[in-house]
N, C-alpha and C positions, 0 to 999 in steps of 0.2 A: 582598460578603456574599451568600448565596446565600438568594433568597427562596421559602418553599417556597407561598407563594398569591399570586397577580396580578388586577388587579381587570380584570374584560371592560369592552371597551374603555374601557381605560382613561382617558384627557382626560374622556372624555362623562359618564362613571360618575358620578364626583365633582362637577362642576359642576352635573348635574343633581339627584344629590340636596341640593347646596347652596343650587339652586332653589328645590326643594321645600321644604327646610326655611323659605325666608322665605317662600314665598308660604301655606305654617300659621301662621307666623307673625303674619301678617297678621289672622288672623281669629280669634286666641283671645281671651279675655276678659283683662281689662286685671288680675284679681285672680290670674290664675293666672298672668300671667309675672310679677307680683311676686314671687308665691311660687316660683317658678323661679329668679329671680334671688335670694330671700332662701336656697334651698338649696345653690347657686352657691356664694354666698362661706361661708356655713357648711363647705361641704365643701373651701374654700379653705383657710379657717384651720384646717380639720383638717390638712389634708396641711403647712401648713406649720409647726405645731404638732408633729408626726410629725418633718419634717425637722430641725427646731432640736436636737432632743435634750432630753432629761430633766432635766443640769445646765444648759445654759442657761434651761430655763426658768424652773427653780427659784430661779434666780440674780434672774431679771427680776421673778418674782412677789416675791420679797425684798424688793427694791428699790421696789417698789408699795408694799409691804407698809409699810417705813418711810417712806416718802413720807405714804402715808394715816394713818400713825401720830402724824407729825410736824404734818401738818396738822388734826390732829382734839384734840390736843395746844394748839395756837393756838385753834382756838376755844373749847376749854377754858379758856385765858385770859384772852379776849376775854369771855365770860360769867361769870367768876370777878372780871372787873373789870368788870362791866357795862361794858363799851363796845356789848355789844350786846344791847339792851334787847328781852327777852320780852317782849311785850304780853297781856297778858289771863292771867297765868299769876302765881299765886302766889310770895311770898321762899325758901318752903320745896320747892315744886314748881323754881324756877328755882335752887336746891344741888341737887337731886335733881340736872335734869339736867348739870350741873356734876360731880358725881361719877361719873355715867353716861360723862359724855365722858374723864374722864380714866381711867377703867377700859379703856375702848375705845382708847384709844391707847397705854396701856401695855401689852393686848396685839396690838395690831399691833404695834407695834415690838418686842416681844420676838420674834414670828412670823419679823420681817421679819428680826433677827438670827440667830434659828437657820436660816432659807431661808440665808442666805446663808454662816453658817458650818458646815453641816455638811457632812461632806466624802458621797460617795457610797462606794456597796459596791463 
């Protein structure tokens, strides 16, 4: 394939700015290559977010979707049968949150049903 720009001298070009680059590296503050590094994978899981495609995603958050559903559903349970005991929280505050959870899991799971059966355009 025919390249229409070549790097002057080439071997040297490269290694030397690769030089460069850690010997900056060396001397910046310990807060800003976090934040380099936290931009990094952000821009990671964009692009590969990007490459998955639309139905798959939809597919996967679905399946979160009933997952979270399903588990939020058991400790509706688990609280509906006091297996797991509120402390410091009133009979009627701990139904409250009893109904709170089973509202929240019936709709994830209904979320998580239509993510996964609706067809695309």
């Amino acid at each position: 394939m025919e390249r229409p720009f070549k790097a002057p001298l080439y071997p040297l070009t490269p290694i030397a700015g690769l030089a460069a680059s850690i010997f900056l590296i060396a001397f910046i503050e310990p807060t800003v290559l976090i934040l380099g590094l936290e931009l990094s994978i952000i821009a990671l899981l964009v692009y590969y977010i990007k490459m998955v495609g639309h139905t798959r995603l939809r597919i996967a958050f679905g399946g979160m979707s009933l997952g979270l559903g399903t588990f939020t559903s058991f400790l509706a349970y688990l609280t509906g049968t006091s297996q797991i005991k509120l402390s410091g929280i009133s009979p009627e505050a701990t139904t409250a949150v009893f109904y709170v959870l089973i509202f929240a899991s019936l709709i994830q799971i209904l979320a998580g049903i239509l993510n996964i059966t609706t067809t695309s355009d």
